[in-house]
N, C-alpha and C positions, 0 to 999 in steps of 0.2 A: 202737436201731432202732425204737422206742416211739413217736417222736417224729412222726410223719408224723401223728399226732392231732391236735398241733398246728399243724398247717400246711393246714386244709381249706382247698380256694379259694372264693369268693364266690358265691353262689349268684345264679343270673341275678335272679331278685330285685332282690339286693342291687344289679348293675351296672345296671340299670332304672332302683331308684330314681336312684344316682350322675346318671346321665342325663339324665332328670328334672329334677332339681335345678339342675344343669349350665343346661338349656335353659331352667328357668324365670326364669331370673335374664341369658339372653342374647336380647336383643329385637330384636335384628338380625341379619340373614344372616353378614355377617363374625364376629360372636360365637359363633354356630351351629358355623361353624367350628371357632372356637377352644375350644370344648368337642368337637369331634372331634377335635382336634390332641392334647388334653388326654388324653381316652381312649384315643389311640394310644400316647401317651407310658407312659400307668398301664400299659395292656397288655404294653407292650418292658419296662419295670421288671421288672415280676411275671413275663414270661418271663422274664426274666435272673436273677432272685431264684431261682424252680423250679428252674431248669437246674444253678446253681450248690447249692445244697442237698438234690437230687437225686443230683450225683455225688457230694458229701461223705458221704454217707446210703450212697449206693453203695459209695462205698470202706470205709467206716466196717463195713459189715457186711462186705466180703469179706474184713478183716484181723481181723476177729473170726471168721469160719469159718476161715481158715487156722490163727491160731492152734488153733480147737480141733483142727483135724486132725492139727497137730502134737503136740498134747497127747495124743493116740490115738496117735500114732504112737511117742512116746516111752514111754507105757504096756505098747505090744503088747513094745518091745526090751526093755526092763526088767523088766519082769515076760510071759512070756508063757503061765503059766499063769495068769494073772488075767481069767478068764474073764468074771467080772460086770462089771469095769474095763469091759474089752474092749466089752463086751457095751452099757454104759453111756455109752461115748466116741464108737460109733457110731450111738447114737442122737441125742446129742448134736449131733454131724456133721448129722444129718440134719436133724435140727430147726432147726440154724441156718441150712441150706439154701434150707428149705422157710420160713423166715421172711423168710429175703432176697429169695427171690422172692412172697412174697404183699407184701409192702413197695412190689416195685418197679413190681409190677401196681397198687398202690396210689397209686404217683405217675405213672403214665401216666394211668389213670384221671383223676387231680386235675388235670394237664393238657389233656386233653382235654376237662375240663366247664370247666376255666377260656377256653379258644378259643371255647366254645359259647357260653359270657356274654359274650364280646367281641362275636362275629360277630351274634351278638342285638342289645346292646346299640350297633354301630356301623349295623346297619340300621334301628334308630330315630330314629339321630341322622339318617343319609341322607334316611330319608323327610321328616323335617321338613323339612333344609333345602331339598329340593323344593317343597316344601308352601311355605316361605316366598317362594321364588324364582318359583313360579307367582302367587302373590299379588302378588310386587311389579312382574312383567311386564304385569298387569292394566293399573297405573295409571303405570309407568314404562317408558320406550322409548327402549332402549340409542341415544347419542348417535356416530353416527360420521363421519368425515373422509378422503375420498379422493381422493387425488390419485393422476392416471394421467401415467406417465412415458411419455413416445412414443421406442422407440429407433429403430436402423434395421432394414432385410430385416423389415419388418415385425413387432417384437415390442415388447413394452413390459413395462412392470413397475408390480404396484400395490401401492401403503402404505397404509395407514390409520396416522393419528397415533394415540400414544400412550393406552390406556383406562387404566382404575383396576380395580380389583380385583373390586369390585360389576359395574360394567360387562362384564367378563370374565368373570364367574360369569352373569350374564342373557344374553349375548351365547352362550358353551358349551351354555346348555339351548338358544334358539332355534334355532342353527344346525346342533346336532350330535344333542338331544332328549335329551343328557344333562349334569348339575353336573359340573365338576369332583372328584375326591376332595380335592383342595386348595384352600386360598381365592385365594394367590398364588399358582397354577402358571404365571403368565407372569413372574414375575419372583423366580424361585428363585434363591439364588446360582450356583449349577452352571449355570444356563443362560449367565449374563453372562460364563463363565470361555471365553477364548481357545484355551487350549493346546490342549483337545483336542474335539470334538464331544459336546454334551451328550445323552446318552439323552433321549428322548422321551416314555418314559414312568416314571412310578416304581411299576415293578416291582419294583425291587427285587435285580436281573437284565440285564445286559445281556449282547445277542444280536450275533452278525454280519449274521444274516438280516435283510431289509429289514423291518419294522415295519409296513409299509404292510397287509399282508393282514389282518394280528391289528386293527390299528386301524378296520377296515374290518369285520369280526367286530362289534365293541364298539359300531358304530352301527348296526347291524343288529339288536342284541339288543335289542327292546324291552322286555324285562322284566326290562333292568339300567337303573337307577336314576343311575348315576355310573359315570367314567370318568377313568384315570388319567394326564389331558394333562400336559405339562412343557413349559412354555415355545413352547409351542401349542395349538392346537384345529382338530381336523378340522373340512369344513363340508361336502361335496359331493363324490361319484365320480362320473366318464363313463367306462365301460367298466372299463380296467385303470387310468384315471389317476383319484388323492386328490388332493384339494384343500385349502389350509389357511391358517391366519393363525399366522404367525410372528413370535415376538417378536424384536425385532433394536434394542436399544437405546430411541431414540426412535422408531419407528416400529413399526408390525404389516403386515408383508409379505405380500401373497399366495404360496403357492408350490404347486407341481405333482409329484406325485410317481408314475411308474409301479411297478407293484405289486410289480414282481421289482431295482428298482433301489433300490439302497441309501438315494441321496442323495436329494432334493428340488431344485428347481431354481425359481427367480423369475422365471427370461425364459419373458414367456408371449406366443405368437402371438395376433395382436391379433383375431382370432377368437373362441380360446377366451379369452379373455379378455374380450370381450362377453358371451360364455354367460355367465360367473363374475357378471360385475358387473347382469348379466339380474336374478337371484337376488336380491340386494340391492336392486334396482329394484323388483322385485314386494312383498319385506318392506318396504319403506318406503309403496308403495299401498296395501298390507293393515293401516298403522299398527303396525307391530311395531318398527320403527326408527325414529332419524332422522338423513339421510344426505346429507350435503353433497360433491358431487364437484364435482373441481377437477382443470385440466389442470397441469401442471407448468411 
């Protein structure tokens, strides 16, 4: 039971500098990234490491208190005038008790200062790649392509051709004022997958409830940094209706979603559909884009 000495976890420091290091050697937003992918990765290791040595450590001492209690207990039958035994076995009892529980307060402890150098060390990575992603919107201006499909009863439907990854990470801060937590979250395997509807975001967690409110929450909070799109990006609410671009193979789909309704939907009245593409009109005036529309 000794042994939790050797298992301190790293002191924020230490996952600073990791970081650090990590970022000085990535000079691009996509690498940025991948030194957060990196620290996610170390992070789910090192929990999976704790959890699994933690209950060994656990078990390890409770079949060491049992046994002594059994050794008291065989004591007390065999001899039970053996009063100092006695007296000896139940301290014993006690001590092993009282060792297992400071042990195990000991490794909750080590886990919770080890989530603290996580949550530290992934809001430094955050701010950077803000910090980089504001820098490169200065002098670069996400490239887009729309085409407006005209159906009938008046609605239509709008695509934008296929981005890159950079592009989708500058396009997420402008339209929604926050990065991604992923570099690819428009083209995760789970999104491409048919069989069954991908979650929307990586929680971690999936919900029945329609997603809409929570994601609506997330671009309201201006003093979060990143946001966890999947194979989307919010970009505008009118009233109870989200607006968003949806990855859909070759193309990035507009789609509308009311806030108590599960699904999303592409057919847009050709109305709000001007509002939408209004939006876009004005970022391309303001020089924040550049935006080629095309009828179908």
């Amino acid at each position: 039971m000794d042994e939790i000495g050797a298992l301190a976890p790293p002191s924020p420091e230490d996952w600073s500098s990791l970081v650090r290091s990590w970022l000085d050697r990535a000079e691009t937003v996509g690498a940025a990234y991948q030194a957060w992918e990196a620290l996610r990765s170390q992070y789910e290791n090192a929990t999976q490491s704790y959890a699994q040595k933690s209950a060994h450590l656990k078990w390890h001492g409770e079949f060491i208190l049992g046994a002594a209690w059994q050794a008291h207990a065989a004591v007390q039958q065999e001899n039970a005038a053996a009063a100092l035994l006695t007296s000896a076995g139940i301290e014993f009892v006690e001590q092993s008790r009282q060792r297992l529980s400071d042990i195990s307060q000991m490794w909750e402890h080590a886990q919770s200062q080890m989530r603290h150098c996580f949550e530290r060390a992934s809001q430094e990575i955050e701010q950077e790649i803000v910090r980089r992603v504001d820098n490169t919107l200065k002098s670069v201006r996400p490239k887009l392509h729309l085409t407006i499909h005209s159906l009938a009863q008046e609605r239509c439907i709008l695509q934008f051709e296929r981005i890159d990854e950079l592009t989708s990470v500058l396009l997420s801060r402008l339209i929604s004022g926050k990065v991604p937590t992923h570099y690819a979250f428009l083209f995760d395997d789970s999104v491409s997958q048919l069989e069954s509807a991908a979650d929307v975001l990586y929680t971690g967690a999936s919900t029945q409830q329609p997603p809409w409110p929570f994601i609506r929450e997330l671009i309201d909070d201006k003093e979060r940094l990143s946001a966890p799109w999947k194979g989307q990006m919010p970009m505008v609410y009118e009233g109870d209706v989200l607006w968003m671009l949806k990855q859909k193979g070759a193309v990035l789909e507009v789609e509308q979603a009311a806030m108590k309704e599960a699904q999303a939907s592409p057919l847009l009245e050709v109305a709000k559909a001007q509002w939408l593409v209004a939006h876009f009109l004005r970022w391309r005036h303001e020089g924040k884009i550049e935006l080629k529309l095309q009828p179908h």
